[in-house]
PyMOL commands that place a pseudoatom at each C-alpha (Angstrom):
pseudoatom trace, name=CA, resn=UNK, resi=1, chain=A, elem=C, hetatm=0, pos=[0.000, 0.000, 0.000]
pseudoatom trace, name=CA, resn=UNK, resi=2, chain=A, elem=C, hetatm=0, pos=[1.061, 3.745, -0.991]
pseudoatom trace, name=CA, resn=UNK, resi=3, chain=A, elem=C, hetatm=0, pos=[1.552, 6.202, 1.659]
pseudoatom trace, name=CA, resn=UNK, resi=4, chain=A, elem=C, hetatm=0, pos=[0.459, 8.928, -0.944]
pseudoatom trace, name=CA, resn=UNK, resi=5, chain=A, elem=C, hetatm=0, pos=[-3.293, 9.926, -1.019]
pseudoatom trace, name=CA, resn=UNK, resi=6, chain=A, elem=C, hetatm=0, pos=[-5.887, 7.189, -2.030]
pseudoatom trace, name=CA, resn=UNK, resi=7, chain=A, elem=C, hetatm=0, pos=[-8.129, 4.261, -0.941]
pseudoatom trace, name=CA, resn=UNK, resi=8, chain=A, elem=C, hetatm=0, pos=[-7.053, 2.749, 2.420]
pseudoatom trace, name=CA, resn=UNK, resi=9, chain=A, elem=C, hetatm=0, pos=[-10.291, 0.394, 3.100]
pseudoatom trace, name=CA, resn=UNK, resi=10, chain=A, elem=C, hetatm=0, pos=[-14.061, 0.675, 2.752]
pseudoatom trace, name=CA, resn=UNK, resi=11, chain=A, elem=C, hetatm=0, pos=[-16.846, -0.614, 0.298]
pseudoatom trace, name=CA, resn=UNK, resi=12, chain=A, elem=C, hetatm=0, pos=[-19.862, -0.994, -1.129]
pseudoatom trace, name=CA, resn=UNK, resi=13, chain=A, elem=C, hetatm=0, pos=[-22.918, 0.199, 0.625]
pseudoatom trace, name=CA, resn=UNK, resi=14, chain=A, elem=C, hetatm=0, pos=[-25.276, 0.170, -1.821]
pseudoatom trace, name=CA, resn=UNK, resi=15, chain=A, elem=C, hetatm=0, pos=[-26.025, -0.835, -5.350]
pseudoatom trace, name=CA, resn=UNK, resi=16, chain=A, elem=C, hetatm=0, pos=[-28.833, -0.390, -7.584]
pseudoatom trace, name=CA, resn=UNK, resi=17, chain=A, elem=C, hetatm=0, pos=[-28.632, -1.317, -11.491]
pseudoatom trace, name=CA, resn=UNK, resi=18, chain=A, elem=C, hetatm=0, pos=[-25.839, 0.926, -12.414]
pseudoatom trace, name=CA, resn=UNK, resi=19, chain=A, elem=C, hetatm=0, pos=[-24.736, 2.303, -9.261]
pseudoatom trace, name=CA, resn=UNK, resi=20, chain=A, elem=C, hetatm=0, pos=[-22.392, 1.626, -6.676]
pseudoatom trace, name=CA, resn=UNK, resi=21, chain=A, elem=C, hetatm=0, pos=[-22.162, 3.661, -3.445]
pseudoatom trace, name=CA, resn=UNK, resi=22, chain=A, elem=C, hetatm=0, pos=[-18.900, 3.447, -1.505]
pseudoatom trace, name=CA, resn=UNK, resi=23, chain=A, elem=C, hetatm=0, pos=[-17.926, 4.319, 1.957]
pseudoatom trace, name=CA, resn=UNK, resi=24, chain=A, elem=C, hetatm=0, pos=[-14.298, 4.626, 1.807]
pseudoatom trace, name=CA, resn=UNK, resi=25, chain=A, elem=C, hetatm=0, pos=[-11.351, 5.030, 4.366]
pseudoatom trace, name=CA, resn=UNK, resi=26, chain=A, elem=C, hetatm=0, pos=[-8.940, 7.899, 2.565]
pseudoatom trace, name=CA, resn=UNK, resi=27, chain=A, elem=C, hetatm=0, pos=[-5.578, 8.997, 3.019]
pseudoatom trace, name=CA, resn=UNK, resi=28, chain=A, elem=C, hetatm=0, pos=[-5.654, 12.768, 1.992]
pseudoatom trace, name=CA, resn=UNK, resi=29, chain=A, elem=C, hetatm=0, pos=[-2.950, 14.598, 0.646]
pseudoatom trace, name=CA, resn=UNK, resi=30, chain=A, elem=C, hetatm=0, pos=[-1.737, 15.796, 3.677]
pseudoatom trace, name=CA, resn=UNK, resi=31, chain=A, elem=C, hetatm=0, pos=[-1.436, 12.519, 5.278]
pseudoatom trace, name=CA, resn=UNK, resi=32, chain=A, elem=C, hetatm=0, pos=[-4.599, 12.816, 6.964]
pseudoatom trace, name=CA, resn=UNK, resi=33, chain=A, elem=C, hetatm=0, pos=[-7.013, 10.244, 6.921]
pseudoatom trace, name=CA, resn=UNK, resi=34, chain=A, elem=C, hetatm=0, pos=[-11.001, 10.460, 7.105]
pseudoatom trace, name=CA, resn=UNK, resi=35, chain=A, elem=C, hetatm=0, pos=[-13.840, 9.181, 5.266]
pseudoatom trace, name=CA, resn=UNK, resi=36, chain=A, elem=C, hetatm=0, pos=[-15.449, 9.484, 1.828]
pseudoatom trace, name=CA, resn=UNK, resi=37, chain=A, elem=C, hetatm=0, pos=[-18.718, 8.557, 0.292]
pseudoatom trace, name=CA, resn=UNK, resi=38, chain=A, elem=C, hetatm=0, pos=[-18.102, 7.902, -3.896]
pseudoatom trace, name=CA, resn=UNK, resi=39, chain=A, elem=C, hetatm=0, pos=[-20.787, 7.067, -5.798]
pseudoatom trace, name=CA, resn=UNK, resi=40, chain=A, elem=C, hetatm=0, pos=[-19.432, 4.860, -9.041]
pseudoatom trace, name=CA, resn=UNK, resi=41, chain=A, elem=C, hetatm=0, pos=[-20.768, 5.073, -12.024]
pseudoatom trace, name=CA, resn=UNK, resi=42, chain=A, elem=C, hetatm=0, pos=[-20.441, 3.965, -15.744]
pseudoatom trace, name=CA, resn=UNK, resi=43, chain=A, elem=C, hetatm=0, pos=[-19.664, 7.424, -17.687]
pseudoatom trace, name=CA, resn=UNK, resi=44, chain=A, elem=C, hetatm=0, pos=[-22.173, 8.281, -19.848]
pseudoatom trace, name=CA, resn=UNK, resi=45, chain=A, elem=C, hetatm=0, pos=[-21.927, 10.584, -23.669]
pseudoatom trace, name=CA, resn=UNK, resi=46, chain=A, elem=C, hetatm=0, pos=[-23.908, 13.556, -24.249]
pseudoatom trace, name=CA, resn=UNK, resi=47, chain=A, elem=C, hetatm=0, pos=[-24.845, 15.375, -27.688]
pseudoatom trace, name=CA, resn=UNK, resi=48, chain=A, elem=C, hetatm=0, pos=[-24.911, 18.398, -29.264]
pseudoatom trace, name=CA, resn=UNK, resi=49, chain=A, elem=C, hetatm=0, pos=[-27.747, 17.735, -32.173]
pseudoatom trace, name=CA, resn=UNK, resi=50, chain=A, elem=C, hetatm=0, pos=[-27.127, 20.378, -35.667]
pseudoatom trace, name=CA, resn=UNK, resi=51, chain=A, elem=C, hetatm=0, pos=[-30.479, 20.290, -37.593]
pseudoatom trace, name=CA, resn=UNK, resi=52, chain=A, elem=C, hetatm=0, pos=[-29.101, 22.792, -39.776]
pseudoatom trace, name=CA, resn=UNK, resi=53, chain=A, elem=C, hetatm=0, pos=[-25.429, 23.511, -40.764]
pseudoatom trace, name=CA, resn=UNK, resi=54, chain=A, elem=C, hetatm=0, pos=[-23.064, 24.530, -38.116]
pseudoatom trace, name=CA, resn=UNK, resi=55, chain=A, elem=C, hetatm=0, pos=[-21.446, 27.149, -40.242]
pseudoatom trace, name=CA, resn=UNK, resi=56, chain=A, elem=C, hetatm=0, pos=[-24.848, 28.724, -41.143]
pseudoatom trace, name=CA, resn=UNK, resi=57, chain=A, elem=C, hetatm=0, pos=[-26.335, 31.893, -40.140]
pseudoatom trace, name=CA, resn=UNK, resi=58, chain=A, elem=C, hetatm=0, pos=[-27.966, 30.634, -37.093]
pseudoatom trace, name=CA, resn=UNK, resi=59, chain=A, elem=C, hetatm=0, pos=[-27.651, 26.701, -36.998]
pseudoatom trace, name=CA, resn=UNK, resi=60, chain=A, elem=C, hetatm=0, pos=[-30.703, 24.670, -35.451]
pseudoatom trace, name=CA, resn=UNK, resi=61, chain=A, elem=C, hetatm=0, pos=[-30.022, 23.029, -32.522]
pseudoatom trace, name=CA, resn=UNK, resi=62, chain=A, elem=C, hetatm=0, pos=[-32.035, 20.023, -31.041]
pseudoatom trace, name=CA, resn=UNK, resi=63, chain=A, elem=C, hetatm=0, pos=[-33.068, 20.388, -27.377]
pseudoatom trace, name=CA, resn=UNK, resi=64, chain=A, elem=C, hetatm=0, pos=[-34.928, 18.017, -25.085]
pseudoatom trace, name=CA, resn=UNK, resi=65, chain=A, elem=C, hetatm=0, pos=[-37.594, 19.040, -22.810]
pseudoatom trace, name=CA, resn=UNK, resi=66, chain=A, elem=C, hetatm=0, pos=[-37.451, 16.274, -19.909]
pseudoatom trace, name=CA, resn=UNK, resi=67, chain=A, elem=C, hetatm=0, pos=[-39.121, 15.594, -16.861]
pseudoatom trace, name=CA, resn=UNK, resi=68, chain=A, elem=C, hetatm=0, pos=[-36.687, 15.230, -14.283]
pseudoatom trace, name=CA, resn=UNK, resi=69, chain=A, elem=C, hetatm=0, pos=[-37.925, 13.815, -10.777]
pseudoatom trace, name=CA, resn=UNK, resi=70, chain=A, elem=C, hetatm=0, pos=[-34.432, 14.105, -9.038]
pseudoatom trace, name=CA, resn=UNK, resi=71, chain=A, elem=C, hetatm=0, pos=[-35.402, 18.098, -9.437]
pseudoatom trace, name=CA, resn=UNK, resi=72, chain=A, elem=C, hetatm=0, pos=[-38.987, 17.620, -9.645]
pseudoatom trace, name=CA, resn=UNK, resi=73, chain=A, elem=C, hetatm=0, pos=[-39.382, 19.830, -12.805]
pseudoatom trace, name=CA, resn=UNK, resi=74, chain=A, elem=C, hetatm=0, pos=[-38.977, 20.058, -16.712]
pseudoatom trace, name=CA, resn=UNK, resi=75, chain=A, elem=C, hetatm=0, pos=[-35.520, 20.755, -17.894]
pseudoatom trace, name=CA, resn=UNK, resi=76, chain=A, elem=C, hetatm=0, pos=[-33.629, 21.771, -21.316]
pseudoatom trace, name=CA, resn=UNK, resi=77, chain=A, elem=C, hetatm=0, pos=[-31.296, 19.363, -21.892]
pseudoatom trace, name=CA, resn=UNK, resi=78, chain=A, elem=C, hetatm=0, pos=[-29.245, 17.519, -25.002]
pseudoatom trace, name=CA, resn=UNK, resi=79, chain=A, elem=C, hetatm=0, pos=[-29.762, 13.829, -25.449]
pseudoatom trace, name=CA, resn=UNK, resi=80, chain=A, elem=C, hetatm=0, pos=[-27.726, 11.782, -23.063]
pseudoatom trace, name=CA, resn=UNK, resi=81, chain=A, elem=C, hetatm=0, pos=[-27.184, 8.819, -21.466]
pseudoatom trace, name=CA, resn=UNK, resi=82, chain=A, elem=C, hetatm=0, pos=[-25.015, 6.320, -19.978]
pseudoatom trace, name=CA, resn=UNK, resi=83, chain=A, elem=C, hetatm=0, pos=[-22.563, 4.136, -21.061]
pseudoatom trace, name=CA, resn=UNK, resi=84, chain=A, elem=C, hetatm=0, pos=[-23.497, -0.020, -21.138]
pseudoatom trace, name=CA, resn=UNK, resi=85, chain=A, elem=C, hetatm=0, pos=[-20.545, -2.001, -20.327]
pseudoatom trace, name=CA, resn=UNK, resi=86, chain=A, elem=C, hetatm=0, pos=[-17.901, -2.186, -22.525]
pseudoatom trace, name=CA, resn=UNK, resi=87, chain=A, elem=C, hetatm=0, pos=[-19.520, 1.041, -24.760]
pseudoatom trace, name=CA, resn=UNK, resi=88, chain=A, elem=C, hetatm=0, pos=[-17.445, 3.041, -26.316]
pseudoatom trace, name=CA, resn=UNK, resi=89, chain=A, elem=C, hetatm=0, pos=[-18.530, 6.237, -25.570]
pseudoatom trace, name=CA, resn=UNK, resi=90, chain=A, elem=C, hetatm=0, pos=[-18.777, 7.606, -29.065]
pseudoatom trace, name=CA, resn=UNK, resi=91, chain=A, elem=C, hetatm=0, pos=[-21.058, 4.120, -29.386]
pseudoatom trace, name=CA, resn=UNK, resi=92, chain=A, elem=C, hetatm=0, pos=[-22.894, 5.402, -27.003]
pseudoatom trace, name=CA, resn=UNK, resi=93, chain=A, elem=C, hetatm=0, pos=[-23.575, 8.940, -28.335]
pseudoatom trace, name=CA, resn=UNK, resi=94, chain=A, elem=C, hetatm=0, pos=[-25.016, 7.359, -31.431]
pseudoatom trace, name=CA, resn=UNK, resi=95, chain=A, elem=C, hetatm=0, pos=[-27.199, 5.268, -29.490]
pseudoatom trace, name=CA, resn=UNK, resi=96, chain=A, elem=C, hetatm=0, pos=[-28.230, 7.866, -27.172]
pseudoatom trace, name=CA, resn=UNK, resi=97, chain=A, elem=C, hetatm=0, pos=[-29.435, 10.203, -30.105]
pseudoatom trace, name=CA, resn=UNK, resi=98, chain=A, elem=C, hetatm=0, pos=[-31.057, 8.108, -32.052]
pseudoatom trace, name=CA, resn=UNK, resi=99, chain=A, elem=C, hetatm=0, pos=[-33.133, 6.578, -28.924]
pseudoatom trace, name=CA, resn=UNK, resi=100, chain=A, elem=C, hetatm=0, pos=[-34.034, 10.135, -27.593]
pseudoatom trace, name=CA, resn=UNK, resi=101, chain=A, elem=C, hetatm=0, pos=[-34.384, 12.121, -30.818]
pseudoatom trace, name=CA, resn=UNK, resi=102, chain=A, elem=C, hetatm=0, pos=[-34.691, 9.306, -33.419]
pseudoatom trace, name=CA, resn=UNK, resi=103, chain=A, elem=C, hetatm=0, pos=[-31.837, 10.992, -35.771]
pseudoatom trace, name=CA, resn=UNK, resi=104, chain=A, elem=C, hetatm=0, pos=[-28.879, 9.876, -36.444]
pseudoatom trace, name=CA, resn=UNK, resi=105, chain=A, elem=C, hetatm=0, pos=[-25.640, 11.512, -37.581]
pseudoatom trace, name=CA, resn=UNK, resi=106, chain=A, elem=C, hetatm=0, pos=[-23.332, 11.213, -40.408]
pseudoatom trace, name=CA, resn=UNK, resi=107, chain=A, elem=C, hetatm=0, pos=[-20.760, 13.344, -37.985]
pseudoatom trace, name=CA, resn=UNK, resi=108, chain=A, elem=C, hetatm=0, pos=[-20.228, 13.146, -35.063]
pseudoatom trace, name=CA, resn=UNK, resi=109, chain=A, elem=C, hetatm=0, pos=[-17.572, 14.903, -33.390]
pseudoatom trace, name=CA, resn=UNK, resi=110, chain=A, elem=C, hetatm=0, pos=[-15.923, 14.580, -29.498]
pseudoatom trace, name=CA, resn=UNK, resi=111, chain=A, elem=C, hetatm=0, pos=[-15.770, 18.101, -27.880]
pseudoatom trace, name=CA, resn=UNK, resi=112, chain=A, elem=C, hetatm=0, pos=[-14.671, 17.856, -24.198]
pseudoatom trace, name=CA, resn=UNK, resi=113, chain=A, elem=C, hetatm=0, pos=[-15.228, 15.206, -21.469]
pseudoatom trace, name=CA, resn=UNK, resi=114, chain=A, elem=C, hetatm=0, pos=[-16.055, 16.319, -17.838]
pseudoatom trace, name=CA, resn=UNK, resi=115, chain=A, elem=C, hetatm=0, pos=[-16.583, 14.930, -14.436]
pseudoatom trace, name=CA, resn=UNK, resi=116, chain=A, elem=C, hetatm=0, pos=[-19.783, 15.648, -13.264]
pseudoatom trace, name=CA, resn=UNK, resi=117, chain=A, elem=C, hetatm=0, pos=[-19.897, 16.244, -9.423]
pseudoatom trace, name=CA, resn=UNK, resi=118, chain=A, elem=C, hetatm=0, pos=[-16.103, 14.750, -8.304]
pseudoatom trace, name=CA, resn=UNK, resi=119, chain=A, elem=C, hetatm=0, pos=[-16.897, 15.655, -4.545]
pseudoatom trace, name=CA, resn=UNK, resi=120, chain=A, elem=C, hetatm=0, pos=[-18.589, 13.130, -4.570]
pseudoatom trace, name=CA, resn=UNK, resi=121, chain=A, elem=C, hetatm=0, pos=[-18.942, 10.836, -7.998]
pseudoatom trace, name=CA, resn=UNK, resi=122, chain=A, elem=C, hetatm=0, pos=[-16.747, 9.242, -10.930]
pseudoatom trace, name=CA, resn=UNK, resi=123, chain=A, elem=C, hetatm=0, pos=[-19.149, 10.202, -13.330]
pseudoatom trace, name=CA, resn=UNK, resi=124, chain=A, elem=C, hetatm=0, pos=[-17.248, 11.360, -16.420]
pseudoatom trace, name=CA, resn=UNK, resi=125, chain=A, elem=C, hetatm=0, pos=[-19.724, 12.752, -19.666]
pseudoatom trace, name=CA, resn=UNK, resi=126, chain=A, elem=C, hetatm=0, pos=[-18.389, 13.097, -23.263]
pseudoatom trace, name=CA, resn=UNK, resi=127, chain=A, elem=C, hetatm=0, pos=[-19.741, 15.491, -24.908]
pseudoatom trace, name=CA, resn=UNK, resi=128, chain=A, elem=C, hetatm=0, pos=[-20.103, 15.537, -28.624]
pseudoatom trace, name=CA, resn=UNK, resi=129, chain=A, elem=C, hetatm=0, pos=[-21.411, 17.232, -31.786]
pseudoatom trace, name=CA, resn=UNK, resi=130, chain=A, elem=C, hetatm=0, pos=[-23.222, 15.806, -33.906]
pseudoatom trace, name=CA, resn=UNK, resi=131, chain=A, elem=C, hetatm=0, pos=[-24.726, 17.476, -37.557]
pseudoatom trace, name=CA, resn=UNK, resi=132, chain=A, elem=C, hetatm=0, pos=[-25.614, 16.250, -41.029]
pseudoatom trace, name=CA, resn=UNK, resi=133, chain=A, elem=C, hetatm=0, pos=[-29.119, 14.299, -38.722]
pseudoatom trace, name=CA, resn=UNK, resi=134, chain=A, elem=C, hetatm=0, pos=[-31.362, 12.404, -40.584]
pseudoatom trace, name=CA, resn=UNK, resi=135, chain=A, elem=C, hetatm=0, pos=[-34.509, 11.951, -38.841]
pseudoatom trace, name=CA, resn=UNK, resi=136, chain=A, elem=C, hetatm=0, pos=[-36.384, 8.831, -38.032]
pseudoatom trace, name=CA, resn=UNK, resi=137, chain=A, elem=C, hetatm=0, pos=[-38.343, 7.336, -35.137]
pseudoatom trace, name=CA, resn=UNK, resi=138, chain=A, elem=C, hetatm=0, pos=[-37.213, 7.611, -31.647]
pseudoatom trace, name=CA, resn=UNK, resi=139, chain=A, elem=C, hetatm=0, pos=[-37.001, 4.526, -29.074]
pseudoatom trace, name=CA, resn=UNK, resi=140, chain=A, elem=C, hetatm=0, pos=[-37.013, 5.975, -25.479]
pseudoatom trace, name=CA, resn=UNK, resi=141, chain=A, elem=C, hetatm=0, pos=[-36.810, 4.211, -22.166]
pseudoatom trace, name=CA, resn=UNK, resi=142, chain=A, elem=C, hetatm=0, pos=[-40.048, 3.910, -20.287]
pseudoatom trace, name=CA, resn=UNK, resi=143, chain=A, elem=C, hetatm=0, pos=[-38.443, 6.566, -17.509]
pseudoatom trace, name=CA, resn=UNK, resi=144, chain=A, elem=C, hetatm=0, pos=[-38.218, 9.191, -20.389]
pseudoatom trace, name=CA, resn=UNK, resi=145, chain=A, elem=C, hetatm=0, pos=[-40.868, 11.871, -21.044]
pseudoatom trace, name=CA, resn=UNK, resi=146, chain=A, elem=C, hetatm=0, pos=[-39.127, 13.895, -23.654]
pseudoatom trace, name=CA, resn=UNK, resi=147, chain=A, elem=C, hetatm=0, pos=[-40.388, 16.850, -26.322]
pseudoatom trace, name=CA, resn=UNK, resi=148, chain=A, elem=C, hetatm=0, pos=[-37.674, 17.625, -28.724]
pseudoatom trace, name=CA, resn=UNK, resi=149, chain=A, elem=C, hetatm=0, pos=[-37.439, 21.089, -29.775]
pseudoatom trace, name=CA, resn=UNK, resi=150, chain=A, elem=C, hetatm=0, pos=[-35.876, 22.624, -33.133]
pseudoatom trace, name=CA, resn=UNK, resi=151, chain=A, elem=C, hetatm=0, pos=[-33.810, 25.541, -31.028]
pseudoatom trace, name=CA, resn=UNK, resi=152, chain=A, elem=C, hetatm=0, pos=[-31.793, 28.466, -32.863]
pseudoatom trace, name=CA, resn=UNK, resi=153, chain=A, elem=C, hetatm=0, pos=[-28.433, 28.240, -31.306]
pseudoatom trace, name=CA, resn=UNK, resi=154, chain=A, elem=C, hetatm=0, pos=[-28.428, 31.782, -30.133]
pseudoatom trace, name=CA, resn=UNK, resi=155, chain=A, elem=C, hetatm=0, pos=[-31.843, 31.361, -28.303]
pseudoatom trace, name=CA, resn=UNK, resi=156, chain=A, elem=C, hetatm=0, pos=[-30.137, 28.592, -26.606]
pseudoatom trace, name=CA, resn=UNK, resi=157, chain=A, elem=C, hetatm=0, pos=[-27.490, 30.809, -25.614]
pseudoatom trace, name=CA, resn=UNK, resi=158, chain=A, elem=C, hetatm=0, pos=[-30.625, 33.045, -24.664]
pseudoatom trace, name=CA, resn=UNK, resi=159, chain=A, elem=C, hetatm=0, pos=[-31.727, 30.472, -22.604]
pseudoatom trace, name=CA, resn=UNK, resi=160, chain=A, elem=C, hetatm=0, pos=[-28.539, 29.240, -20.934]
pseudoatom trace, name=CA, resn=UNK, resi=161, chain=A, elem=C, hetatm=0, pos=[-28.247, 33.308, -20.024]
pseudoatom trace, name=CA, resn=UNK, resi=162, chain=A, elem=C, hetatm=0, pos=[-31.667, 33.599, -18.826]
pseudoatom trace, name=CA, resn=UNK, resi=163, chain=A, elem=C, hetatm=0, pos=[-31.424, 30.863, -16.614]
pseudoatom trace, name=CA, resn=UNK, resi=164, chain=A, elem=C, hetatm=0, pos=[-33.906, 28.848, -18.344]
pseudoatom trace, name=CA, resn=UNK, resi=165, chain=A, elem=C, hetatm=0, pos=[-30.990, 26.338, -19.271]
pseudoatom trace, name=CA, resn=UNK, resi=166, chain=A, elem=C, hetatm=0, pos=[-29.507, 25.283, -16.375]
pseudoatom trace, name=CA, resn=UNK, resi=167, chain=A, elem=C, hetatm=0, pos=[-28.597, 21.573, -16.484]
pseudoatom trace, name=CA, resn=UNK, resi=168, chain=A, elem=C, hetatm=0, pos=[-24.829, 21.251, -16.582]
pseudoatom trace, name=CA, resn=UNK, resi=169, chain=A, elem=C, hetatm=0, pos=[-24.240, 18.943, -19.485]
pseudoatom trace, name=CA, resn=UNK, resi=170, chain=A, elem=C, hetatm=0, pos=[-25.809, 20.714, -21.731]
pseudoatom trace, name=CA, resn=UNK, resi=171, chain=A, elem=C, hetatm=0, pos=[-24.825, 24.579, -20.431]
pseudoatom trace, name=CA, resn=UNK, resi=172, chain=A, elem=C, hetatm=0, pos=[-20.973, 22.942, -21.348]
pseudoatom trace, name=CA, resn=UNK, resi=173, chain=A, elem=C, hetatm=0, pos=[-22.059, 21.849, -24.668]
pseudoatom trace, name=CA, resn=UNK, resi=174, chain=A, elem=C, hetatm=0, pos=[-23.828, 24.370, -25.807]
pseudoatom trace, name=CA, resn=UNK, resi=175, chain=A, elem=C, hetatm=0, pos=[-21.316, 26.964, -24.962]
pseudoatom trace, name=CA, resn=UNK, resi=176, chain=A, elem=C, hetatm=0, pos=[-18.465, 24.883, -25.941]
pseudoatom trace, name=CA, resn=UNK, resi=177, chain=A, elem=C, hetatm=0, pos=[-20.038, 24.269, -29.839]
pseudoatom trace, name=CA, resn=UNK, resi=178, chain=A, elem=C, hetatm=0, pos=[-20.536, 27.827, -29.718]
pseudoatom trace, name=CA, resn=UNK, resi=179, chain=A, elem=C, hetatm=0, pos=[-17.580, 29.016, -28.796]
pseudoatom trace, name=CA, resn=UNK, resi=180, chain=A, elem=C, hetatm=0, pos=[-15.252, 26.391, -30.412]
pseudoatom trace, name=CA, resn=UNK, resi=181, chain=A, elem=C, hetatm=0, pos=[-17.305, 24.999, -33.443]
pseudoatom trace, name=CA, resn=UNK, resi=182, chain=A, elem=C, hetatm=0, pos=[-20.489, 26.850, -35.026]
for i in range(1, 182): cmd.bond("trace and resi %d" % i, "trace and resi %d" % (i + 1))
show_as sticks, trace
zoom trace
C-alpha cells in the first residue's frame, strides 16, 4: 500500500442497477485520513444535435424538454445517457441520439469530457457534436418523457443566459459548440 493519497479500506454500501455507493477510508494529501462517500458510475456521452449547418447563419439546434424527478421539474437538456458495459462512448452517443431524438448523424464529433460532481462521484460525460441528422423514429426508455425542440443556437445561448438552461451537461455543450465549433 502507498503512503500517498488514495483508498485505504471501505466498500460498497449500496447498489442499484448501475450504481455503486462506496464508503471509503482515505488517506488525503496531507497525510490525513477520514472518510469518503463515492458514488461509481459507468460514464455516460452527451450530444450536441445540428439540424441545420453549423457554419450557417444561425444553426438549429435540437433540445430536449425532460421531466426530471431528481429536481422535480422540466428541464432543457441535449440527449444523453449512460454508457453499457464495454460502450465506447462515441457508441454510445449514437445510441443515445437516435433513442431520444430518433436521428442519427453522419458526424459526429468529441468536444470535451467532464466529471460531473467529483466531490462526490466518478461520473465522467463526453460530450459531442453531432450534424448532417437524418430523422427517423425515436425509441425511449419507459423513464423518459421527452419533447424535442428545433432551437436556434443563439436562443439557446438566450436560454442558458436567462437561466432557463440550467442543467450542466448541456450549459458545457452548448457553450463549448458555440464558442469552439459553429
Amino acid at each position: 500500500m502507498s503512503d500517498g493519497p488514495g483508498r485505504i479500506d471501505g466498500g460498497r454500501v449500496w447498489q442499484h442497477r448501475f450504481l455503486d455507493a462506496h464508503l471509503d477510508r482515505v488517506r488525503f494529501p496531507d497525510g490525513s485520513e477520514g472518510e469518503q462517500v463515492l458514488i461509481h458510475h459507468p460514464g455516460a456521452s452527451a450530444v450536441v444535435p445540428f439540424l441545420s449547418d453549423i457554419q450557417g447563419k444561425d444553426p438549429q439546434v435540437l433540445l430536449l424538454k425532460q421531466y426530471r424527478y431528481a429536481v422535480a421539474d422540466t428541464l432543457w437538456e441535449i440527449p444523453a445517457g449512460r454508457l453499457e458495459p464495454a460502450e465506447a462512448p462515441l457508441a454510445c452517443a449514437h445510441r443515445e441520439l437516435k433513442e431520444e431524438t430518433g436521428c442519427t448523424a453522419a458526424k459526429m464529433e468529441l468536444l470535451t469530457s467532464m466529471w460531473t460532481t467529483p466531490g462526490f462521484t466518478n461520473e465522467k460525460i463526453h460530450i459531442f457534436m453531432a450534424s448532417e441528422l437524418t430523422r427517423g423514429s425515436a425509441n425511449r426508455e419507459s423513464d423518459e418523457f421527452i419533447e424535442v425542440v428545433p432551437t436556434p443556437l443563439t436562443t439557446a445561448l438566450r436560454m442558458i443566459e436567462a437561466g432557463e438552461i440550467t442543467d450542466a451537461k448541456t450549459i458545457i455543450g452548448l457553450l463549448f459548440a458555440a464558442g469552439f465549433r459553429s
